[in-house]
Jmol script that loads the backbone (N, CA, C; Angstrom):
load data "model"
ATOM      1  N   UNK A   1      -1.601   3.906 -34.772  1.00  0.00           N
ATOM      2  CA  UNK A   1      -1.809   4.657 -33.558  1.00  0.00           C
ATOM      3  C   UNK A   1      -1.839   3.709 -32.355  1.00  0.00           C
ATOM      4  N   UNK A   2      -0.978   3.939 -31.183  1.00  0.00           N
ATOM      5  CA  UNK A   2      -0.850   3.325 -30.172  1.00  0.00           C
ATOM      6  C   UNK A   2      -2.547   3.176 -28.999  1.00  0.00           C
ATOM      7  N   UNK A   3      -2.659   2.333 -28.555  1.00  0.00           N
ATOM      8  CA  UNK A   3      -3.460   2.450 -27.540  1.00  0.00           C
ATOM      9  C   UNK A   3      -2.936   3.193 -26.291  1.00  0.00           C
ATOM     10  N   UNK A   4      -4.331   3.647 -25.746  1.00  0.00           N
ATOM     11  CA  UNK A   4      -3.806   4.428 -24.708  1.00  0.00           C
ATOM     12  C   UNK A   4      -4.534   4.048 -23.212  1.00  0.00           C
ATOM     13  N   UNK A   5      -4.038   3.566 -22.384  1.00  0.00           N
ATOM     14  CA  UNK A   5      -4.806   3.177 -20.798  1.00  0.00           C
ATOM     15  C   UNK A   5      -5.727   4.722 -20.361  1.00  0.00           C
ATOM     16  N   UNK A   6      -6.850   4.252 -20.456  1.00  0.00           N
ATOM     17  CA  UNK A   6      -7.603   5.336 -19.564  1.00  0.00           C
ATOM     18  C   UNK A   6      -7.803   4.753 -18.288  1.00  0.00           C
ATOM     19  N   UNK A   7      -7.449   5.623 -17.501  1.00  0.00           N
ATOM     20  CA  UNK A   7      -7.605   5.448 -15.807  1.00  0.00           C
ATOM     21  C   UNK A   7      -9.439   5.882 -15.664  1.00  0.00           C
ATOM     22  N   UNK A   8     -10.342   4.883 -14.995  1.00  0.00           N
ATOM     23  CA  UNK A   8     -11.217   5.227 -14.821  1.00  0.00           C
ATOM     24  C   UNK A   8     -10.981   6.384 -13.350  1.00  0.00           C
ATOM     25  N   UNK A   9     -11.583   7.140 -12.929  1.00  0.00           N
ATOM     26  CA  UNK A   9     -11.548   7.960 -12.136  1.00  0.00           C
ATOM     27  C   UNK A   9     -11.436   7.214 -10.684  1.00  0.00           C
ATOM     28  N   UNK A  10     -11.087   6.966  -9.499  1.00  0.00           N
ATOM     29  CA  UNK A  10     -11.286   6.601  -8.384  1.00  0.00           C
ATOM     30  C   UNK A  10     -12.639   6.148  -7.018  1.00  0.00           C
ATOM     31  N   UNK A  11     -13.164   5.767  -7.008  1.00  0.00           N
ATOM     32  CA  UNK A  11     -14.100   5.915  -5.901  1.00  0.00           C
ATOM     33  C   UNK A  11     -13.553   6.117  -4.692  1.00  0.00           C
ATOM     34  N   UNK A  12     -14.126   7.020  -4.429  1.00  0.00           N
ATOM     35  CA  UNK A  12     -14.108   7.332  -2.675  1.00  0.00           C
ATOM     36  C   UNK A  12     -13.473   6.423  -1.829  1.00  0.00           C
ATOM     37  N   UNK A  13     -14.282   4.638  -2.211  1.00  0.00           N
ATOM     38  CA  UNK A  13     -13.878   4.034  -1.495  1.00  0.00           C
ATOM     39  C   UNK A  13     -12.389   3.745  -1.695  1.00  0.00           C
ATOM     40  N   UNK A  14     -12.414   3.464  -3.372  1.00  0.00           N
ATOM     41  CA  UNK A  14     -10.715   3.307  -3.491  1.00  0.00           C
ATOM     42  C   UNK A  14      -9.838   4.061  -2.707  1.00  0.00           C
ATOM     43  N   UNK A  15     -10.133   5.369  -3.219  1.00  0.00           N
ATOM     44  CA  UNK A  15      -8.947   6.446  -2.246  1.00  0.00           C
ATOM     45  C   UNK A  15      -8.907   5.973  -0.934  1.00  0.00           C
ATOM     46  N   UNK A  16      -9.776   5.846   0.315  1.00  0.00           N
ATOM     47  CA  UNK A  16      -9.557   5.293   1.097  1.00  0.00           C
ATOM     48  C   UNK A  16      -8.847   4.039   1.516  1.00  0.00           C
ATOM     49  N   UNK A  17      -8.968   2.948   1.041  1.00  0.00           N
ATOM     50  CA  UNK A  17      -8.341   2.299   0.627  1.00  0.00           C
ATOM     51  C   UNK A  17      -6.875   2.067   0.636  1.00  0.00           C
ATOM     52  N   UNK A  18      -6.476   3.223  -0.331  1.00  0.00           N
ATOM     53  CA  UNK A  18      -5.155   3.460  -0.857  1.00  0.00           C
ATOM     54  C   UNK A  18      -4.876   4.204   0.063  1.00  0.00           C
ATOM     55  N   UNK A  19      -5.332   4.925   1.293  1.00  0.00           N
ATOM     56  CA  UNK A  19      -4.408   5.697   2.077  1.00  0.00           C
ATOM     57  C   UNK A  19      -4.315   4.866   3.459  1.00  0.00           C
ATOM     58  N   UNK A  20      -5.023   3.801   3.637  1.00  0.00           N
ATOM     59  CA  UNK A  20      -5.367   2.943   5.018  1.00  0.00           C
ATOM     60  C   UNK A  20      -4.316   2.373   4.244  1.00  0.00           C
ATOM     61  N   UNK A  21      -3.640   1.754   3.043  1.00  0.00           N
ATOM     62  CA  UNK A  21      -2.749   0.923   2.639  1.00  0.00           C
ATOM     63  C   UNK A  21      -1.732   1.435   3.065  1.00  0.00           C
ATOM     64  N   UNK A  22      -1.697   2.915   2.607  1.00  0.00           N
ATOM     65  CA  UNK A  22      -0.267   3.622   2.705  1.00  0.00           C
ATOM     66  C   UNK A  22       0.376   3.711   3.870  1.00  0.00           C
ATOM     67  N   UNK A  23      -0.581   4.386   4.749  1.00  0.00           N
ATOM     68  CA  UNK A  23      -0.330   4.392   6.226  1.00  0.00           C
ATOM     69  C   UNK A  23      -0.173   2.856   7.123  1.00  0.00           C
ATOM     70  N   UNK A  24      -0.536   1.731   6.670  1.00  0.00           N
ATOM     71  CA  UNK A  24      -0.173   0.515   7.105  1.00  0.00           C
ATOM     72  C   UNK A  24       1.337   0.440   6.679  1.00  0.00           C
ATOM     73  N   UNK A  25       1.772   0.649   5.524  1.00  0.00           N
ATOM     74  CA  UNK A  25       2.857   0.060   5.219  1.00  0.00           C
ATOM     75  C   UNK A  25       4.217   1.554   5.428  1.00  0.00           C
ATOM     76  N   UNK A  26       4.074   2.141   5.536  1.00  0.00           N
ATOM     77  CA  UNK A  26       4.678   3.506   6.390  1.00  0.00           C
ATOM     78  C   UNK A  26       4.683   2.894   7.855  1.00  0.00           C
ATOM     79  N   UNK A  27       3.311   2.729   8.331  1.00  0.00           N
ATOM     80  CA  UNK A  27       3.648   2.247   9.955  1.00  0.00           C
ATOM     81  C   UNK A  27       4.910   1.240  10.349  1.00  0.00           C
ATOM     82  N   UNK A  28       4.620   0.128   9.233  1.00  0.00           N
ATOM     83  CA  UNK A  28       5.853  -1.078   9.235  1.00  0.00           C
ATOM     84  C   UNK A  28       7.113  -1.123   9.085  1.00  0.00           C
ATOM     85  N   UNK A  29       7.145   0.392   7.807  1.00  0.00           N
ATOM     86  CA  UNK A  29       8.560   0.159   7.703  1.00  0.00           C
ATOM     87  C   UNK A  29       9.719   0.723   8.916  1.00  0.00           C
ATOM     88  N   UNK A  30       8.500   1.517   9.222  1.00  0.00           N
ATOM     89  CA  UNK A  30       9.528   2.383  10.985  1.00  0.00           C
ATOM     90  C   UNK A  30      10.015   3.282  10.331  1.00  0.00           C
ATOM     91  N   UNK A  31      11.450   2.726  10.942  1.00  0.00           N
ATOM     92  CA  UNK A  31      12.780   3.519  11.003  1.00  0.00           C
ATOM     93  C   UNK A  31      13.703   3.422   9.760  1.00  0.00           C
ATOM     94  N   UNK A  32      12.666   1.832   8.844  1.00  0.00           N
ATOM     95  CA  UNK A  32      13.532   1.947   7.718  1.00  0.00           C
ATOM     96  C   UNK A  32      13.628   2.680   6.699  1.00  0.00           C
ATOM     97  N   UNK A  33      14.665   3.129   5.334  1.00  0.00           N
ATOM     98  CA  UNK A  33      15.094   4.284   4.744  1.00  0.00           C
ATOM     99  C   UNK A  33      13.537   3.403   3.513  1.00  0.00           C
ATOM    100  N   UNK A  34      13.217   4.538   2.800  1.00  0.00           N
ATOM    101  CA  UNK A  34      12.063   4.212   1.770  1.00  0.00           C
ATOM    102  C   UNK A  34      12.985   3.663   0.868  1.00  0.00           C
ATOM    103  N   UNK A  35      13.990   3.640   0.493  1.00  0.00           N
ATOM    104  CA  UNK A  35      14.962   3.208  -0.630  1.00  0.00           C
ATOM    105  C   UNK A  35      15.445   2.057  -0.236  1.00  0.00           C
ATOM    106  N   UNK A  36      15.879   1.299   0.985  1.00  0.00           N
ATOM    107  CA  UNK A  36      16.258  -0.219   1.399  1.00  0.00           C
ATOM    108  C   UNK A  36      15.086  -0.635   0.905  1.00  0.00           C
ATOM    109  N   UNK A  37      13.915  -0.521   0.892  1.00  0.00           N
ATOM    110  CA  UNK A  37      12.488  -1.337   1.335  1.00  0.00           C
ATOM    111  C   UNK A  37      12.222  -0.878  -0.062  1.00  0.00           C
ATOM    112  N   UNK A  38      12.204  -0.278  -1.285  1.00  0.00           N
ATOM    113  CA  UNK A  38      12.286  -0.303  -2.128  1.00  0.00           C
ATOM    114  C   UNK A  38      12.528  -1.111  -3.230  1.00  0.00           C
ATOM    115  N   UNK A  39      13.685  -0.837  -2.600  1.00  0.00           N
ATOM    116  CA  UNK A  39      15.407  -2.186  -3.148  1.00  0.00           C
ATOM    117  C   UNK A  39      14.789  -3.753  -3.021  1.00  0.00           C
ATOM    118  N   UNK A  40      15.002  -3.880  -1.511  1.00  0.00           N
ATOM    119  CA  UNK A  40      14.175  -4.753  -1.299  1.00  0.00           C
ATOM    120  C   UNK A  40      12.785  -5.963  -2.031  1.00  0.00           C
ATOM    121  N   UNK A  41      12.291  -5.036  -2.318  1.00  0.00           N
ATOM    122  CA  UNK A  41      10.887  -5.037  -2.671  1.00  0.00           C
ATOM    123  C   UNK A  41      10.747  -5.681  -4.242  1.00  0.00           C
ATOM    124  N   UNK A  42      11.846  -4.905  -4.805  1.00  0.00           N
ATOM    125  CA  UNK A  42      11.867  -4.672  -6.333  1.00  0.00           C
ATOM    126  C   UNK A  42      11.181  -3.714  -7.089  1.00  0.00           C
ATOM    127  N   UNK A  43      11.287  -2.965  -6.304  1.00  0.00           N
ATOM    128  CA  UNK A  43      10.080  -1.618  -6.761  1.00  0.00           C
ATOM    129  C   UNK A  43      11.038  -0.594  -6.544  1.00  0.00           C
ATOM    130  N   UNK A  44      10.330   1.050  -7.246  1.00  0.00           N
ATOM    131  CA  UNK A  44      11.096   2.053  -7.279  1.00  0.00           C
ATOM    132  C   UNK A  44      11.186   2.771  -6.221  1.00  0.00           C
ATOM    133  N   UNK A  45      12.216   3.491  -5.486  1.00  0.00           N
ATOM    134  CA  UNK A  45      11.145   4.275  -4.670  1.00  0.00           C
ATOM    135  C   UNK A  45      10.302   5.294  -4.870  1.00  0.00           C
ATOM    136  N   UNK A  46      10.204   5.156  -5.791  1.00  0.00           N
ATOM    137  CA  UNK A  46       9.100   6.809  -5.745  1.00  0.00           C
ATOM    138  C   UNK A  46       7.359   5.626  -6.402  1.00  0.00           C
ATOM    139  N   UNK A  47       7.655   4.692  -6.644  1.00  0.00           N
ATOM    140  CA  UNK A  47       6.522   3.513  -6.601  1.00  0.00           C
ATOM    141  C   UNK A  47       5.935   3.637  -4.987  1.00  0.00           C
ATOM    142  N   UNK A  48       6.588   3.498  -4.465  1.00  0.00           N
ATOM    143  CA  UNK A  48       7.010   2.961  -2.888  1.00  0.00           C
ATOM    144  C   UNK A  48       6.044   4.524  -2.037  1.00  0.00           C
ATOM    145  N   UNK A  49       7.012   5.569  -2.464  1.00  0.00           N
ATOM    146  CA  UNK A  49       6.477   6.918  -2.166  1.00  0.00           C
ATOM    147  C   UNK A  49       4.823   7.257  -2.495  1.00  0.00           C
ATOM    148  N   UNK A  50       4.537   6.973  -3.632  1.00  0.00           N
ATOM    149  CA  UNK A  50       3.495   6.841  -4.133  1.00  0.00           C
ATOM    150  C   UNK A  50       2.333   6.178  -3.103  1.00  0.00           C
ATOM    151  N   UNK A  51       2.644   4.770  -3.114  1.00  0.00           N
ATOM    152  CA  UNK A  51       2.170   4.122  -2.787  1.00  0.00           C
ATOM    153  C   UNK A  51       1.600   4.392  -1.421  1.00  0.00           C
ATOM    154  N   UNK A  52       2.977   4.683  -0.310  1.00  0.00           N
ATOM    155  CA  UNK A  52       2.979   5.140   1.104  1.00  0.00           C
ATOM    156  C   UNK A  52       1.857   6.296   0.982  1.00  0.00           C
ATOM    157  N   UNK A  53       1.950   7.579  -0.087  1.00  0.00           N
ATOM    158  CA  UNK A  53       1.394   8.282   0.036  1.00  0.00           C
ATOM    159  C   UNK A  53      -0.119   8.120   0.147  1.00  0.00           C
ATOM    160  N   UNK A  54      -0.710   7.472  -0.449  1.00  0.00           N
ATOM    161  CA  UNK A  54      -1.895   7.053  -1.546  1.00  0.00           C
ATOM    162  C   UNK A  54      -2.537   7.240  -2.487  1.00  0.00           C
ATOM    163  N   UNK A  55      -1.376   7.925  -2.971  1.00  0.00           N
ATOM    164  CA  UNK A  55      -1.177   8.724  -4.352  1.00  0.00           C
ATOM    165  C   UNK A  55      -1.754   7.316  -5.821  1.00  0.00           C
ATOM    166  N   UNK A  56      -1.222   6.237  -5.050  1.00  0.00           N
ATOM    167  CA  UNK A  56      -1.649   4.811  -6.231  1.00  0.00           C
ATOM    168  C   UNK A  56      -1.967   3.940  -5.358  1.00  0.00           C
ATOM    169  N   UNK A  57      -3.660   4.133  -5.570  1.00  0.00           N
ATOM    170  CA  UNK A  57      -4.642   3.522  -4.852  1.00  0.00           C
ATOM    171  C   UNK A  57      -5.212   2.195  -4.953  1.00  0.00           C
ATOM    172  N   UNK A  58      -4.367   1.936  -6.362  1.00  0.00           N
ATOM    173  CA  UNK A  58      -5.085   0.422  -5.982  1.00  0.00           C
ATOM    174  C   UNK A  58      -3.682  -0.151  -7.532  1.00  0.00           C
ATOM    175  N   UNK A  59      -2.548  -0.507  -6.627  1.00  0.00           N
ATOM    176  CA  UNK A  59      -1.294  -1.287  -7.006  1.00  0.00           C
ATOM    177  C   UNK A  59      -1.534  -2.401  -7.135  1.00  0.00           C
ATOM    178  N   UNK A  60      -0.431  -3.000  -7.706  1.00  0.00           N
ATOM    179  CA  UNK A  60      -1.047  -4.364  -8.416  1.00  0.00           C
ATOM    180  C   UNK A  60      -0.584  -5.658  -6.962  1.00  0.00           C
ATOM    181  N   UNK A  61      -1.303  -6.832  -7.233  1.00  0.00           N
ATOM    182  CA  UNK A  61      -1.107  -7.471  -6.193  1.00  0.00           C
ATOM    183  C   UNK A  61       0.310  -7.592  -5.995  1.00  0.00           C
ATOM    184  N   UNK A  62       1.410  -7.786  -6.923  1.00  0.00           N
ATOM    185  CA  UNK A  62       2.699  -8.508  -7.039  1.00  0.00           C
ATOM    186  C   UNK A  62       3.362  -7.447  -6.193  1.00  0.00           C
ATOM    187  N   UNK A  63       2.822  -6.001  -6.567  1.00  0.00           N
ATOM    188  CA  UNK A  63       3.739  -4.924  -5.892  1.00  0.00           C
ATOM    189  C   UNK A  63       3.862  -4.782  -3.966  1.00  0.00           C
ATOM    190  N   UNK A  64       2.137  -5.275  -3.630  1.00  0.00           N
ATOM    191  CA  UNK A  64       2.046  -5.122  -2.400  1.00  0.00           C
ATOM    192  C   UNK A  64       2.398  -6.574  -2.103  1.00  0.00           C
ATOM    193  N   UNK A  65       2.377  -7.581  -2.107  1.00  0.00           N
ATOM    194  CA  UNK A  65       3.066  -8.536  -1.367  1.00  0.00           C
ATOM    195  C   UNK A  65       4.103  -8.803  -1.438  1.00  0.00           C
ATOM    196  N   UNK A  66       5.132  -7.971  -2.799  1.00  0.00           N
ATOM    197  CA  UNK A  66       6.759  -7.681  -2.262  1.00  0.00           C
ATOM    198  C   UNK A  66       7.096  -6.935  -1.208  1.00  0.00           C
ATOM    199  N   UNK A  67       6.453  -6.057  -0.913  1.00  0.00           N
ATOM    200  CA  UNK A  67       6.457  -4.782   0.346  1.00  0.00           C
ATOM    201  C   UNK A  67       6.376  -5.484   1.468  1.00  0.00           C
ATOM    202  N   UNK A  68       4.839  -6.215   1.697  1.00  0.00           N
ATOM    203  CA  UNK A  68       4.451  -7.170   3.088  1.00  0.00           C
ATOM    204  C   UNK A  68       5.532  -7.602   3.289  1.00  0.00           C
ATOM    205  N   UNK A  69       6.027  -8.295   2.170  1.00  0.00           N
ATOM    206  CA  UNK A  69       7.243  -9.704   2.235  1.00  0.00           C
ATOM    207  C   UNK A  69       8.721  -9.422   2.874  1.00  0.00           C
ATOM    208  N   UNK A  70       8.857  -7.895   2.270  1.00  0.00           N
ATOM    209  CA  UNK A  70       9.956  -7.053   2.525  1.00  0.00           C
ATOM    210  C   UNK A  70       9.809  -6.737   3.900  1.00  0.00           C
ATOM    211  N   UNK A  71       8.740  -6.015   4.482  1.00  0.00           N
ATOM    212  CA  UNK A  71       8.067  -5.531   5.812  1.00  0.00           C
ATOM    213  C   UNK A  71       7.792  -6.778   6.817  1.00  0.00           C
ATOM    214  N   UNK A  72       7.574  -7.650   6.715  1.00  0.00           N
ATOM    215  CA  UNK A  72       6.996  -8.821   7.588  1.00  0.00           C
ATOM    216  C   UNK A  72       5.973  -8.563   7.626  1.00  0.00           C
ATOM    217  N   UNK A  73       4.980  -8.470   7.212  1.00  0.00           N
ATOM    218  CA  UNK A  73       3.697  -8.175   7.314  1.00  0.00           C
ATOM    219  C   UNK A  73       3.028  -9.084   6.767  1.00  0.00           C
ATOM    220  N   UNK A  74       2.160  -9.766   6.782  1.00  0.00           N
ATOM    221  CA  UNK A  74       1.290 -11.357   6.536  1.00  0.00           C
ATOM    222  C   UNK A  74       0.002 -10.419   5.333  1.00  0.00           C
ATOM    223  N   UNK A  75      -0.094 -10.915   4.502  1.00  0.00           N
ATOM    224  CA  UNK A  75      -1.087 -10.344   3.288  1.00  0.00           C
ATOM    225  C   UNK A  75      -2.604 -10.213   4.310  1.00  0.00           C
ATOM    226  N   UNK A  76      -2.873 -11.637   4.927  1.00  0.00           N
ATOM    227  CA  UNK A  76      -3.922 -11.222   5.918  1.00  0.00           C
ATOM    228  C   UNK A  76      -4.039 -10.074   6.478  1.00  0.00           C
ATOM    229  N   UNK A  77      -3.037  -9.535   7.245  1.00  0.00           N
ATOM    230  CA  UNK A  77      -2.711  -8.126   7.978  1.00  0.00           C
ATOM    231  C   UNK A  77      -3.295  -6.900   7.058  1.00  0.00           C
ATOM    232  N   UNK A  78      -2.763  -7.221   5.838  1.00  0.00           N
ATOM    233  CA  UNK A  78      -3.409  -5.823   4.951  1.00  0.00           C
ATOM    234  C   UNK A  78      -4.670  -5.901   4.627  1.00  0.00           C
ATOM    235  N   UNK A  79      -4.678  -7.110   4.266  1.00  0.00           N
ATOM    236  CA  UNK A  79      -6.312  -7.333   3.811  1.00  0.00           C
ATOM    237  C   UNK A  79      -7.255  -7.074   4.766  1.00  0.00           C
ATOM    238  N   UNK A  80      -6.838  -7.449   5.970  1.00  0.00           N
ATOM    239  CA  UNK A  80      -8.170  -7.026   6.984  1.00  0.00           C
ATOM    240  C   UNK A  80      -7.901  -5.598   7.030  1.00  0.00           C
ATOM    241  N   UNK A  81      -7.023  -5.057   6.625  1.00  0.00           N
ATOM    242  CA  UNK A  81      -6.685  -3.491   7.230  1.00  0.00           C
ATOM    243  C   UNK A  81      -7.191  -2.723   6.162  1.00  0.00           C
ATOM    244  N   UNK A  82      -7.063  -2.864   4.519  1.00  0.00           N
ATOM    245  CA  UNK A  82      -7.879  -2.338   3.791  1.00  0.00           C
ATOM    246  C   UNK A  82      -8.952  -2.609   3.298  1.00  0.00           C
ATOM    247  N   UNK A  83      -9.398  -3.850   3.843  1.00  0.00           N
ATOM    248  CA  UNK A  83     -10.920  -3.952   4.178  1.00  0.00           C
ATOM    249  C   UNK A  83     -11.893  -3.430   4.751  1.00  0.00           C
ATOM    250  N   UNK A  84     -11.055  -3.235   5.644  1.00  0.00           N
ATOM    251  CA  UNK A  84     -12.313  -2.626   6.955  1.00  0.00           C
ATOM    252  C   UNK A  84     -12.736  -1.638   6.441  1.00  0.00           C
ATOM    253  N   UNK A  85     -13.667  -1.203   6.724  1.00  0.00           N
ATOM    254  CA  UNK A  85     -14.758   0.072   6.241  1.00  0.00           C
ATOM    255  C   UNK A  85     -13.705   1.297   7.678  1.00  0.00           C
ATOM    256  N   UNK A  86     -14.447   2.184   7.017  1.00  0.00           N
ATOM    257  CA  UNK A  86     -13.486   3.440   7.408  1.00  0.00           C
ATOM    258  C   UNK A  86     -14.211   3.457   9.177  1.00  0.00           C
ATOM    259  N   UNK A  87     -13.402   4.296  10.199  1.00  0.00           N
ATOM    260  CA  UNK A  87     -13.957   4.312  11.383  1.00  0.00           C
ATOM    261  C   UNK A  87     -13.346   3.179  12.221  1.00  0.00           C
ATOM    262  N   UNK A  88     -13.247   2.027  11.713  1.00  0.00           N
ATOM    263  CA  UNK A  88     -12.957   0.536  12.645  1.00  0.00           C
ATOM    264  C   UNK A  88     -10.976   0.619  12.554  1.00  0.00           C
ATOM    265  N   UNK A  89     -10.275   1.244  11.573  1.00  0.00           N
ATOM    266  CA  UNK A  89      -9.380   1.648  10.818  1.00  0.00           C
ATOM    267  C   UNK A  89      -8.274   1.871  12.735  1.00  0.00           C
ATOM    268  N   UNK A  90      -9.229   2.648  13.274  1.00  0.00           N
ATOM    269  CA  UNK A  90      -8.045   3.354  14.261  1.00  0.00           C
ATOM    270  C   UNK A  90      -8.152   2.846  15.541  1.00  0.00           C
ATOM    271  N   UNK A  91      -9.366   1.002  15.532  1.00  0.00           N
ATOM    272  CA  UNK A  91      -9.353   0.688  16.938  1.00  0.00           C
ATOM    273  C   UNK A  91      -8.774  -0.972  16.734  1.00  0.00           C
ATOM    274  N   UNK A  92      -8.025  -1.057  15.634  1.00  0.00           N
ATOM    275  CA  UNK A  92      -7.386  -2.401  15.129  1.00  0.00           C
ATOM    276  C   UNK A  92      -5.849  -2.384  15.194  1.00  0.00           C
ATOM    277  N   UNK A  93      -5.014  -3.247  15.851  1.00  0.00           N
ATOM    278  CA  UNK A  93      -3.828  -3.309  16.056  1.00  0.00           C
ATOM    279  C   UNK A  93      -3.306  -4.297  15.187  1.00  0.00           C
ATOM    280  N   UNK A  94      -2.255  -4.065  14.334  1.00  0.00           N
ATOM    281  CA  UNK A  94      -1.860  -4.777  12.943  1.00  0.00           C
ATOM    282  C   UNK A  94      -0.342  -5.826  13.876  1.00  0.00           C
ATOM    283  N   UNK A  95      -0.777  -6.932  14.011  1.00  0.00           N
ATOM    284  CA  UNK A  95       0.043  -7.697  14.132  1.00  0.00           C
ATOM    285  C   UNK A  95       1.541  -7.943  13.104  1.00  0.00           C
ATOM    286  N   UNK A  96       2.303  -7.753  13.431  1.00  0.00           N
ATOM    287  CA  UNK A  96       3.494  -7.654  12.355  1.00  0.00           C
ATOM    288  C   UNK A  96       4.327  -9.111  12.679  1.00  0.00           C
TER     289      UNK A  96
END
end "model"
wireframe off; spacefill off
backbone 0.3
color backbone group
């Protein structure tokens, strides 16, 4: 019998988290198509979709610093951005 990954359930904070991520990296890509930045990336797009959404709240490091890398975005940039506690979120300008 195979093993099976149980997903522990999310915290609050995670979800948050995962949607301050999403919406950072949606902000960056602009105008670009989710499938270049995908491509790009080495990821799927519907990884990508996911991700943007915050549907997958807490991706593995390799996935989000192909994205940054893809995006120009400095790992610092995210990290302070899904760090921050919720509220501080909408008076911080993400240097790209």
């Amino acid at each position: 019998m195979g093993t099976m990954m149980v997903r522990m359930p999310l915290t609050p904070a995670e979800v948050e988290r995962g949607e301050r991520l999403g919406a950072l990296l949606r902000q960056a890509r602009g105008e670009r198509s989710m499938l270049s930045v995908a491509l790009d990336a080495g990821i799927s797009p519907e990884t990508l979709r996911k991700i943007e959404s915050g549907r997958v709240a807490t991706p593995a490091f390799s996935t989000i610093a192909a994205i940054a890398d893809v995006l120009g975005i400095s790992l610092d940039a995210v990290w302070s951005e899904i760090g921050s506690r919720a509220g501080e979120a909408g008076t911080r300008r993400i240097a790209s």
